[in-house]
MDTraj code that builds the backbone (N, CA, C; nanometers):
import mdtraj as md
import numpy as np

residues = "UNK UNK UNK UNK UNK UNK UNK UNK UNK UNK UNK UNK UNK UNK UNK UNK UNK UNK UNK UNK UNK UNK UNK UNK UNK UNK UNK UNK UNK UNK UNK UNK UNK UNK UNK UNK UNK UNK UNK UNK UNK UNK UNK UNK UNK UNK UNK UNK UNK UNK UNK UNK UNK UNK UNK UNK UNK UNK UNK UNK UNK UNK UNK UNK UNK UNK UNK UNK UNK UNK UNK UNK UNK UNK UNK UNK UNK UNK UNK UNK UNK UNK UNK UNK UNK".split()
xyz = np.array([
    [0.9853, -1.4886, -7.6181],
    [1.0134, -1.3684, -7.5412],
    [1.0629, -1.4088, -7.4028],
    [1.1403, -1.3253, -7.3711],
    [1.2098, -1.3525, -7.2301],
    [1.0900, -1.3094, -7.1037],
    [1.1097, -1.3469, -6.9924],
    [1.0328, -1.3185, -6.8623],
    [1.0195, -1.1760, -6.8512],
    [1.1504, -1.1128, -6.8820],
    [1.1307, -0.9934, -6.8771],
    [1.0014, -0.9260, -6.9443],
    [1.0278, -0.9617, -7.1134],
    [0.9547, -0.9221, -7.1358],
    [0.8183, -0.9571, -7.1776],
    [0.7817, -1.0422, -7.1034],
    [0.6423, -1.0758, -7.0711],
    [0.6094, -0.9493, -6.9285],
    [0.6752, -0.9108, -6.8356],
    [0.6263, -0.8415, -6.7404],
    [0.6115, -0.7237, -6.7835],
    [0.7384, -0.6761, -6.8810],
    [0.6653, -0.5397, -6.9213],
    [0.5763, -0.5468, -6.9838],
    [0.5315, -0.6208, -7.1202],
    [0.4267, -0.6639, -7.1828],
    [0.3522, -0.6156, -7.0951],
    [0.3099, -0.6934, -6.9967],
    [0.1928, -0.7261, -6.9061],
    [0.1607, -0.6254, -6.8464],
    [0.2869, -0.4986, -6.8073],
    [0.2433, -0.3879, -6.7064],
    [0.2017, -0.2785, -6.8057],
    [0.2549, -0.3050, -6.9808],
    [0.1581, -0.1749, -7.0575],
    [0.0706, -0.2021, -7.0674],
    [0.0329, -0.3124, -7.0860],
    [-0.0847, -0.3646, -7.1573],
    [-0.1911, -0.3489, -7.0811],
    [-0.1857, -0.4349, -6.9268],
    [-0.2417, -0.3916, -6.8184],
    [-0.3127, -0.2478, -6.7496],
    [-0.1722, -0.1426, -6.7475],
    [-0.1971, -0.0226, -6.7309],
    [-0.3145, 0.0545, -6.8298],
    [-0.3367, 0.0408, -7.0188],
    [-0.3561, 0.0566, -7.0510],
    [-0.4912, 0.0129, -7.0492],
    [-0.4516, -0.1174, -7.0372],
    [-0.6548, -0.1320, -7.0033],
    [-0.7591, -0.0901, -6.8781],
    [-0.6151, -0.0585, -6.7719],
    [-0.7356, -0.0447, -6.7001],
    [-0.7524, 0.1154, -6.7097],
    [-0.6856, 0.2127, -6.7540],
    [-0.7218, 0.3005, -6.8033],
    [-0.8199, 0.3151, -6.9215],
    [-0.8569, 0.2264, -6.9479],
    [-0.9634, 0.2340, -7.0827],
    [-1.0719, 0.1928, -6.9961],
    [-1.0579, 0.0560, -6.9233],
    [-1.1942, 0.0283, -6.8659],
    [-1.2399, 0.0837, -6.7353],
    [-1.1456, 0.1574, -6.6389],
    [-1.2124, 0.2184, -6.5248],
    [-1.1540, 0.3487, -6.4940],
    [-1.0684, 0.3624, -6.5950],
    [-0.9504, 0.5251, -6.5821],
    [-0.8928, 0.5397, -6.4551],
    [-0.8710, 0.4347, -6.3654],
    [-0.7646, 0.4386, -6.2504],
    [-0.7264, 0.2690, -6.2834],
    [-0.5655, 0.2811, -6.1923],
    [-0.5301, 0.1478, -6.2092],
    [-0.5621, 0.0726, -6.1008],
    [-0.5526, -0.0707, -6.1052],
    [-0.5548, -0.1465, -6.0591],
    [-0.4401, -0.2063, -5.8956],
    [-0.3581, -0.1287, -5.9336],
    [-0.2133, -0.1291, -5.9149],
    [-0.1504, -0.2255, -5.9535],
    [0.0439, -0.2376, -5.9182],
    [0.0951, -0.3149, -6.0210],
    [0.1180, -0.3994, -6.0004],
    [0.0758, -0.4703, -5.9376],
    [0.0751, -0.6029, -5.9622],
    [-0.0417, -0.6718, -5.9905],
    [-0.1676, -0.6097, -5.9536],
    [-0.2448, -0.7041, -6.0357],
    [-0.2761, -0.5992, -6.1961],
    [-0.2132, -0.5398, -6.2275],
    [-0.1618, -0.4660, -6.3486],
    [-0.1406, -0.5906, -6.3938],
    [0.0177, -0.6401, -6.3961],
    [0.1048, -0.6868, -6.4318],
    [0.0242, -0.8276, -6.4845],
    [-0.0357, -0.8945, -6.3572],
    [-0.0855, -0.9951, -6.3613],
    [-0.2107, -0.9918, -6.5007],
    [-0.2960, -0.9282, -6.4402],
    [-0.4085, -0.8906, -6.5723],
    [-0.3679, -0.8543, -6.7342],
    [-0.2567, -0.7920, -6.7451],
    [-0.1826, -0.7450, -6.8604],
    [-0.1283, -0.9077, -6.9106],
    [-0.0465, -0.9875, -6.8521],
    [-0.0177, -1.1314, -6.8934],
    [-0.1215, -1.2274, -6.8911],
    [-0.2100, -1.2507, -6.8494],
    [-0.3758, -1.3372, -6.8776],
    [-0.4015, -1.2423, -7.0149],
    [-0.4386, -1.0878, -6.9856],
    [-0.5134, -1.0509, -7.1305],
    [-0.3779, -1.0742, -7.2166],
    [-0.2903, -1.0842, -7.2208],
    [-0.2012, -1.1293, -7.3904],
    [-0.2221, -1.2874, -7.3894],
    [-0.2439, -1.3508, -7.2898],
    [-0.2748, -1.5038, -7.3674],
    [-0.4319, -1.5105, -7.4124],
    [-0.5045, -1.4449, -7.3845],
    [-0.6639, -1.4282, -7.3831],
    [-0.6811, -1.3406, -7.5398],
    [-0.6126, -1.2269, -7.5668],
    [-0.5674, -1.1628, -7.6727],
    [-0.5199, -1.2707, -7.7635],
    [-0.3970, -1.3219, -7.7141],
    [-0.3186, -1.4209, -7.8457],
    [-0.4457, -1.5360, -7.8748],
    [-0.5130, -1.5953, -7.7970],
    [-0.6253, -1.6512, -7.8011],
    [-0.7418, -1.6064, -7.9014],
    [-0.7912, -1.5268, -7.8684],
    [-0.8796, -1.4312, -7.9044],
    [-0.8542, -1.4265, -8.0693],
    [-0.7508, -1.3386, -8.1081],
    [-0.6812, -1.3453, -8.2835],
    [-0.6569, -1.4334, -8.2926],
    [-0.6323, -1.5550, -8.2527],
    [-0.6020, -1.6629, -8.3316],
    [-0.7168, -1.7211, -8.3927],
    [-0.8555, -1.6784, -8.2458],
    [-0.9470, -1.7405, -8.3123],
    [-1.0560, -1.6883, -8.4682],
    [-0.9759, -1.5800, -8.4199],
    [-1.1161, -1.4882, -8.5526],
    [-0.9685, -1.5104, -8.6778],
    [-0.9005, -1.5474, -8.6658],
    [-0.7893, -1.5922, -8.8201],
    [-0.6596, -1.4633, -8.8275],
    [-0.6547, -1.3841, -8.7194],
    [-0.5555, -1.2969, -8.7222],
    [-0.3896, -1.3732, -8.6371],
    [-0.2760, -1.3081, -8.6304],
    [-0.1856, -1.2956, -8.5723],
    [-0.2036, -1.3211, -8.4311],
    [-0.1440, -1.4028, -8.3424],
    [-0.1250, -1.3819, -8.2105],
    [-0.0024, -1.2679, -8.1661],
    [0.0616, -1.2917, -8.0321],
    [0.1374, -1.1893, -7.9583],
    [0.2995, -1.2499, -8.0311],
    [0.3387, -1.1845, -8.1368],
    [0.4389, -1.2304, -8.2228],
    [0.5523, -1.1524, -8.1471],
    [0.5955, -1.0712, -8.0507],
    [0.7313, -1.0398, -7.9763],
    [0.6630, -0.9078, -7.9082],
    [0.8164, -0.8025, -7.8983],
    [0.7851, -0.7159, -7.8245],
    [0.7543, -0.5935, -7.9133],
    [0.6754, -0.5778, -7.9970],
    [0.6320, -0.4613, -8.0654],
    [0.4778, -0.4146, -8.0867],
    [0.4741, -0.3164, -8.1673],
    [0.3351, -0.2621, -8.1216],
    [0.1993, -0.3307, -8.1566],
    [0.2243, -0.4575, -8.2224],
    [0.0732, -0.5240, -8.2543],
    [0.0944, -0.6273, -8.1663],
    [0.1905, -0.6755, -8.0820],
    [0.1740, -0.7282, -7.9821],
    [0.0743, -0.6772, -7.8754],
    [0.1425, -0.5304, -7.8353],
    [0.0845, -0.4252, -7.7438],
    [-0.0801, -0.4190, -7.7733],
    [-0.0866, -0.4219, -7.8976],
    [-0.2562, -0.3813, -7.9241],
    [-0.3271, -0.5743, -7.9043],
    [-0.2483, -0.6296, -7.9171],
    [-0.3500, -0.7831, -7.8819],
    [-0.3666, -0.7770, -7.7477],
    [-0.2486, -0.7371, -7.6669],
    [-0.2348, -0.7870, -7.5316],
    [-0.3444, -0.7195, -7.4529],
    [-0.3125, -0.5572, -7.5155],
    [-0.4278, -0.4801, -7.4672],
    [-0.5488, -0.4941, -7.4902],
    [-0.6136, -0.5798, -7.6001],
    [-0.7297, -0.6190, -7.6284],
    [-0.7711, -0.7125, -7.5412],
    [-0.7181, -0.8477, -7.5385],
    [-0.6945, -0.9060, -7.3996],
    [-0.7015, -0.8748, -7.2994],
    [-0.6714, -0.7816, -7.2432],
    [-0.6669, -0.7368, -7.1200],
    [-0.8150, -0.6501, -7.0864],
    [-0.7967, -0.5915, -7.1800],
    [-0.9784, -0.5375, -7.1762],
    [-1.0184, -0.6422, -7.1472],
    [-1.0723, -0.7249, -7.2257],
    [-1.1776, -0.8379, -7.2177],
    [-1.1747, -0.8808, -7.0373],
    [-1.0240, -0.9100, -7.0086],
    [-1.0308, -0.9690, -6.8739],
    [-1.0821, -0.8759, -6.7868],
    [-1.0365, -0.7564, -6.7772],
    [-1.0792, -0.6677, -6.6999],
    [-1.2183, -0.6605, -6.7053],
    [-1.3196, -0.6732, -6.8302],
    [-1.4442, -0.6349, -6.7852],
    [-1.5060, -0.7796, -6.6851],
    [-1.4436, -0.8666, -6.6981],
    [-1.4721, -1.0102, -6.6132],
    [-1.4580, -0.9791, -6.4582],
    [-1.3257, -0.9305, -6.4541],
    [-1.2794, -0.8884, -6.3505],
    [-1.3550, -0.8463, -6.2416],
    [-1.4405, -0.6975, -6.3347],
    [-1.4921, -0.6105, -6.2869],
    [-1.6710, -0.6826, -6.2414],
    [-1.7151, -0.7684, -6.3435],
    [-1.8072, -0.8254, -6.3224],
    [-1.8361, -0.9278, -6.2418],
    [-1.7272, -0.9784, -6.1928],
    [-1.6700, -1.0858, -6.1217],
    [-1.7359, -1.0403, -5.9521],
    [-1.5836, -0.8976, -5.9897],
    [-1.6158, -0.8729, -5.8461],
    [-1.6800, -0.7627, -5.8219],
    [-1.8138, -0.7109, -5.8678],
    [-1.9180, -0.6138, -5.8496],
    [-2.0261, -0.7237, -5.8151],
    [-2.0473, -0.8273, -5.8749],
    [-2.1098, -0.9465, -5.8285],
    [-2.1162, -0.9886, -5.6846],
    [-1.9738, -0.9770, -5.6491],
    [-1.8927, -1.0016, -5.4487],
    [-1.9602, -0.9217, -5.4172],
    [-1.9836, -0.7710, -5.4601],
    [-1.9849, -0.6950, -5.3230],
    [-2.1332, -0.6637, -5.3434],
    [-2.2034, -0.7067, -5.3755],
    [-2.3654, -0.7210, -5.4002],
    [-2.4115, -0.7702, -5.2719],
])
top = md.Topology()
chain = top.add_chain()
for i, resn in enumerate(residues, 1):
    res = top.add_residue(resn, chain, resSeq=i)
    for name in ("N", "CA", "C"):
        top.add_atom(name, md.element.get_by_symbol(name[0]), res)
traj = md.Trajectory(xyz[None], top)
C-alpha cells in the first residue's frame, strides 16, 4: 500500500476507535498516528490467533486496523490516566 494509503487507513481506523473507546476524538493527528500503530498491532494481533493480516485498502483491512487501534487506545488511555494520578 502506498503512504497515502496507510494515512487514510490510519485516520478511519483511528477515528473509529476512538469513537468506540471514548466517543470523542483524539484529534488528527494523533488519530492518524494511533490508527497506523493499531493496523500493525491489528495485523499483529490476526496473525497471531491464525487469521489474515491488513491485506490492502478494503473493508477487512478497516476491521483489523480498527481492532488494533482499540487495543492501543485502551493503553493509551491507561497509560495516560496513570500520568495524571
Amino acid at each position: 500500500m502506498s503512504i497515502i494509503a496507510w494515512l487514510v487507513l490510519g485516520l478511519v481506523a483511528g477515528f473509529i476507535a476512538s469513537k468506540i473507546v471514548n466517543k470523542s476524538g483524539e484529534g488528527l493527528i494523533l488519530d492518524i498516528v494511533l490508527g497506523i500503530v493499531g493496523a500493525f498491532v491489528g495485523g499483529f494481533l490476526f496473525t497471531f490467533f491464525g487469521a489474515e493480516p491488513v491485506t490492502g485498502f478494503n473493508l477487512y483491512s478497516v476491521v483489523v486496523a480498527v481492532a488494533g487501534s482499540v487495543v492501543v487506545l485502551f493503553l493509551y488511555h491507561a497509560i495516560a490516566g496513570r500520568r495524571s494520578i
